[in-house]
MARLUMTI-952817 format. One line per field, with one value per residue: x negated, y negated, z negated of N, C-alpha, C in turn; residue number from 1; residue in three letters. Coordinates in nm, 4 decimals, always signed. Layout:
! residues N
nX	X,...
nY	Y,...
nZ	Z,...
caX	X,...
caY	Y,...
caZ	Z,...
cX	X,...
cY	Y,...
cZ	Z,...
i	NUM,...
aa	Ala,...
***
This chain:
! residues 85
nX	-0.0849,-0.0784,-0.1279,-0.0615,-0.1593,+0.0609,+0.0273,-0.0335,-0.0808,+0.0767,+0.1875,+0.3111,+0.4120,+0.2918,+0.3801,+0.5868,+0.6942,+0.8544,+0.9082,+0.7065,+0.7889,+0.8698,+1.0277,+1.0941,+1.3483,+1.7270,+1.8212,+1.6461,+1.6410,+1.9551,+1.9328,+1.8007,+1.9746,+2.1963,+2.0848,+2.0215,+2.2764,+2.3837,+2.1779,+1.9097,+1.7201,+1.3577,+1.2155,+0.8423,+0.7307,+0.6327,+0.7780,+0.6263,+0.6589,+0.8110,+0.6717,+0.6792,+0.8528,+0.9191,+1.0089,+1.1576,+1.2053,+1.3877,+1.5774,+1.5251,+1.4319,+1.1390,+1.0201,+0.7595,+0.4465,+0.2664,+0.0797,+0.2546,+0.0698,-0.1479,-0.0953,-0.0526,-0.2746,-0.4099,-0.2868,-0.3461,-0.6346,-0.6259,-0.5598,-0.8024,-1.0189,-0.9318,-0.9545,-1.1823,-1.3085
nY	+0.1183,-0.2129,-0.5389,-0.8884,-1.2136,-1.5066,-1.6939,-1.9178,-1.7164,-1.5461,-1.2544,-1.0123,-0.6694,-0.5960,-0.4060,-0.3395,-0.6416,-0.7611,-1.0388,-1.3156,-1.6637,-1.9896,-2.2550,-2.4228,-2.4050,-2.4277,-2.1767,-2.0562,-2.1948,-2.1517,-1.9016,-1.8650,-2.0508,-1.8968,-1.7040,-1.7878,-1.8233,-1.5703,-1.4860,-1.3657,-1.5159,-1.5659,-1.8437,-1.8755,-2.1563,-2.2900,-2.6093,-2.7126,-2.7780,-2.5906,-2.3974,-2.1701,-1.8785,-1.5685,-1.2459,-0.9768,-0.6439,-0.5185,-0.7086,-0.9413,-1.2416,-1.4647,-1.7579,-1.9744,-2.1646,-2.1151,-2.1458,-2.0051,-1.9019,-1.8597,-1.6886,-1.4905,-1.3740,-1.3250,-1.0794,-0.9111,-0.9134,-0.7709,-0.5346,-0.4957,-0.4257,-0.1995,-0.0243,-0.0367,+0.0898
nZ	+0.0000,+0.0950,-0.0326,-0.0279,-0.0562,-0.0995,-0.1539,-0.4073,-0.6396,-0.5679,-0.4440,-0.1945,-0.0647,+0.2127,+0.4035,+0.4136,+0.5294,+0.7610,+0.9439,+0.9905,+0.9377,+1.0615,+0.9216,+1.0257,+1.2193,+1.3047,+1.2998,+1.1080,+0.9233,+0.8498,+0.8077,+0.5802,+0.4284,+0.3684,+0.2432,+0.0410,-0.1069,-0.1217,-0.3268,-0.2458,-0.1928,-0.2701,-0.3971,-0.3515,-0.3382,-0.5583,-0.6121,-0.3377,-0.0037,+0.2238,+0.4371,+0.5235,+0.6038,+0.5150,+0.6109,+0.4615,+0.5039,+0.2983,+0.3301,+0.1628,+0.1252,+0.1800,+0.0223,+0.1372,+0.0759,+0.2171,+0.5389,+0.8530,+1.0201,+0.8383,+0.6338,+0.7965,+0.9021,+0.6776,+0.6674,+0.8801,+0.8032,+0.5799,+0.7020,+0.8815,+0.6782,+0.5486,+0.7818,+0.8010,+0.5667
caX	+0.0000,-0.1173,-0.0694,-0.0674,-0.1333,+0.0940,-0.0193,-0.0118,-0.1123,+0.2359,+0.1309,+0.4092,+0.4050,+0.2140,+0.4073,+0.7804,+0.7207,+0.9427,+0.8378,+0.6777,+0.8272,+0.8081,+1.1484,+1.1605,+1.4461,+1.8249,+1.8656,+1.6001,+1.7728,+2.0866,+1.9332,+1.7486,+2.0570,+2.2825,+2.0170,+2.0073,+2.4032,+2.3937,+2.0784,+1.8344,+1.5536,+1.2883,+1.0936,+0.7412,+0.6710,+0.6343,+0.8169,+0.6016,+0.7254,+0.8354,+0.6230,+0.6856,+0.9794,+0.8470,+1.1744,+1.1502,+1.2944,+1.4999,+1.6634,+1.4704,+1.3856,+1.0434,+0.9610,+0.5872,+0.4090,+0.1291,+0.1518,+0.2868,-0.0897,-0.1969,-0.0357,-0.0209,-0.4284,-0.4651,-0.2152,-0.4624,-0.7972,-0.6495,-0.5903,-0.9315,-1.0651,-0.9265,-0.9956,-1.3401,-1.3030
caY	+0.0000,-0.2981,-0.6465,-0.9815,-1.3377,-1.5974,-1.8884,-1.9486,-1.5946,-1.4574,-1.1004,-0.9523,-0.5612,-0.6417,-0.2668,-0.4217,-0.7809,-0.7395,-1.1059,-1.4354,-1.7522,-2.1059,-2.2383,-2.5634,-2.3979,-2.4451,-2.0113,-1.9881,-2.2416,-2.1016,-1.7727,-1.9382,-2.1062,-1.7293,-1.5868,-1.8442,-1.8154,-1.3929,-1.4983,-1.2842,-1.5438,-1.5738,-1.9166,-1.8840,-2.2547,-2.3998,-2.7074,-2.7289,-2.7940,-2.4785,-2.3947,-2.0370,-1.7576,-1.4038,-1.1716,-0.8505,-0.4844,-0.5363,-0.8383,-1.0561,-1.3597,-1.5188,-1.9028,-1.9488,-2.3234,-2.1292,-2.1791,-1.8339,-1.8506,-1.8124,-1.5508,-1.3642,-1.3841,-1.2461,-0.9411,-0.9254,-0.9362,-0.6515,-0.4325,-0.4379,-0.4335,-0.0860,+0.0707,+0.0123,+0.1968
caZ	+0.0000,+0.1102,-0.1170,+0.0822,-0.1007,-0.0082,-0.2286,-0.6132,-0.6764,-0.5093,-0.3655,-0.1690,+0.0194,+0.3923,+0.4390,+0.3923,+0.5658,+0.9053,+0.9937,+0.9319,+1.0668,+1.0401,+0.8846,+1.1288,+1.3754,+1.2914,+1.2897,+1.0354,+0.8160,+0.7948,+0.7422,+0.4381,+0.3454,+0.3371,+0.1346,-0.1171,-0.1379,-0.1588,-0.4563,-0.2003,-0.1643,-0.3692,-0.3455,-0.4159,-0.3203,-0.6904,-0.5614,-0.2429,+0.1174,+0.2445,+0.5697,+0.6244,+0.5946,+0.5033,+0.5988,+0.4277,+0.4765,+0.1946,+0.2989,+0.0943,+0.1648,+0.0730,+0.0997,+0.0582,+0.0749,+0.2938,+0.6973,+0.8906,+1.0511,+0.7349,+0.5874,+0.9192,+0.9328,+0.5391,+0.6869,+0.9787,+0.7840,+0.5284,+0.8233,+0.9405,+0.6402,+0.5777,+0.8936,+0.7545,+0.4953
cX	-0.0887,-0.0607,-0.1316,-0.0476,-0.0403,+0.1352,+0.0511,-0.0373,-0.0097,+0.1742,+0.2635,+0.3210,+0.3707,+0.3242,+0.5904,+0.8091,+0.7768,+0.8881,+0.7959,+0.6744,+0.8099,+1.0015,+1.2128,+1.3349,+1.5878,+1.8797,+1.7765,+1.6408,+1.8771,+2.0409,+1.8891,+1.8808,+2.1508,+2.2022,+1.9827,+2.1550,+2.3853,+2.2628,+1.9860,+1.7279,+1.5027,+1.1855,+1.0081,+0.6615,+0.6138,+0.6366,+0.7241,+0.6920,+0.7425,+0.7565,+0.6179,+0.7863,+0.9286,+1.0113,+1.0777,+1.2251,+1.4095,+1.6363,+1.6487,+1.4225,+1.2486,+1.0039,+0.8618,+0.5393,+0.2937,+0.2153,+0.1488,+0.1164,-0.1622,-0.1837,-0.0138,-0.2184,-0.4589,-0.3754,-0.3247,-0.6114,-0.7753,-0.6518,-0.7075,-0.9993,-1.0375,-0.9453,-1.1926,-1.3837,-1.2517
cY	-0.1236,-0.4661,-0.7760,-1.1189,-1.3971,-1.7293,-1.8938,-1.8250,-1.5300,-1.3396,-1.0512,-0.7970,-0.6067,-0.4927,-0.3033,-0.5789,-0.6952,-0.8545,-1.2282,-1.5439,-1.8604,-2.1467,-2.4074,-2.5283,-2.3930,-2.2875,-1.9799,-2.0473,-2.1792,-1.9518,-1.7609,-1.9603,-1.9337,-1.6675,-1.6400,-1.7926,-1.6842,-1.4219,-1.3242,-1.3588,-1.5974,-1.6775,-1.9721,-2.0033,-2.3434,-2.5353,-2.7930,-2.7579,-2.6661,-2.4433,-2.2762,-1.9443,-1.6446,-1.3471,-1.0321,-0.7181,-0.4841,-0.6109,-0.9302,-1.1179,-1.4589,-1.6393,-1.8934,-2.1053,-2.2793,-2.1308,-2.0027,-1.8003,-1.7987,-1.6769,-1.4116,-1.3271,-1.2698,-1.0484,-0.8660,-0.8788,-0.8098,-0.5512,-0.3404,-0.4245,-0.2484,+0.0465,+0.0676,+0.1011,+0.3576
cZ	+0.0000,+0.0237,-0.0673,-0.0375,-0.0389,-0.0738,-0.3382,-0.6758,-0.6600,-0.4501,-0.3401,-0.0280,+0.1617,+0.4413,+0.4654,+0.4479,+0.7113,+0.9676,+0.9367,+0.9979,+1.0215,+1.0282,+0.9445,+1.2221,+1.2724,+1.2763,+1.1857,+0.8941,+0.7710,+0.7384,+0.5908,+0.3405,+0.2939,+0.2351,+0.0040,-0.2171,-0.1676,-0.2496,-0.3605,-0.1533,-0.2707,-0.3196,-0.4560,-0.4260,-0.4014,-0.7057,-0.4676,-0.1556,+0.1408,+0.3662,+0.5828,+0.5328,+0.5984,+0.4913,+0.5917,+0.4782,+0.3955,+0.2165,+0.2479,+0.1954,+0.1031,+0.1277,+0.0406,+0.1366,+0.2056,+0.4181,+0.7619,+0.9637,+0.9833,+0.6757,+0.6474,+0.9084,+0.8024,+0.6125,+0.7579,+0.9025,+0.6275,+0.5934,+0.8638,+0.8543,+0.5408,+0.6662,+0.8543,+0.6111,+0.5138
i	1,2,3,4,5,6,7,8,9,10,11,12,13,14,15,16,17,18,19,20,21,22,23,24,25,26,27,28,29,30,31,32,33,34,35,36,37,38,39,40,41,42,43,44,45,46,47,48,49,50,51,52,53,54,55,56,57,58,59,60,61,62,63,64,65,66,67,68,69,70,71,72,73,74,75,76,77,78,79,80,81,82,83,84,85
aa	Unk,Unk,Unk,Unk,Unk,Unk,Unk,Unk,Unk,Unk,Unk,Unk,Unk,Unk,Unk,Unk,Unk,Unk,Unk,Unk,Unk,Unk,Unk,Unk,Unk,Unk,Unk,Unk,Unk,Unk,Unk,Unk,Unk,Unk,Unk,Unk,Unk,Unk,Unk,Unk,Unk,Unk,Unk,Unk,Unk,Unk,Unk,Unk,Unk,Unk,Unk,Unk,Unk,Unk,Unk,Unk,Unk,Unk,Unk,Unk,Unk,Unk,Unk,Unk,Unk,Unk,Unk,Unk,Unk,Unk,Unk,Unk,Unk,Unk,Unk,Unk,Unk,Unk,Unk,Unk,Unk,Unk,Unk,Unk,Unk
***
């Protein structure tokens, strides 16, 4: 199992992220907004700006202050960092 920073010492499953988006567009809003209403997102921003949407397996919802480049890169750089092992 792989465990993925995503700023303030948040570690969420790299094995259960589905995707990581950027929460500018009017479809990722509302999907934000539904998952606040059904109490299924969890934001890790500790009253940051929100700059990226981690959608889970679950259905969760994760706001995180880091940028989806970011967070996509750390997924990225545990990857390879197992195949070396």
């Amino acid at each position: 199992m792989q465990l993925i920073n995503i700023g303030f010492g948040n570690i969420v499953s790299a094995d259960r992220i589905i995707s990581i988006v950027s929460p500018e567009s009017a479809p990722i809003k509302r999907i934000v907004q539904e998952a606040k209403d059904s109490k299924m997102a969890i934001d890790a921003t500790y009253g940051r700006r929100t700059r990226s949407v981690i959608i889970m397996d679950s259905g969760h919802i994760i706001l995180s202050a880091v940028q989806p480049e970011t967070v996509a890169s750390r997924v990225d750089n545990d990857d390879d960092e197992d195949e070396e092992e």
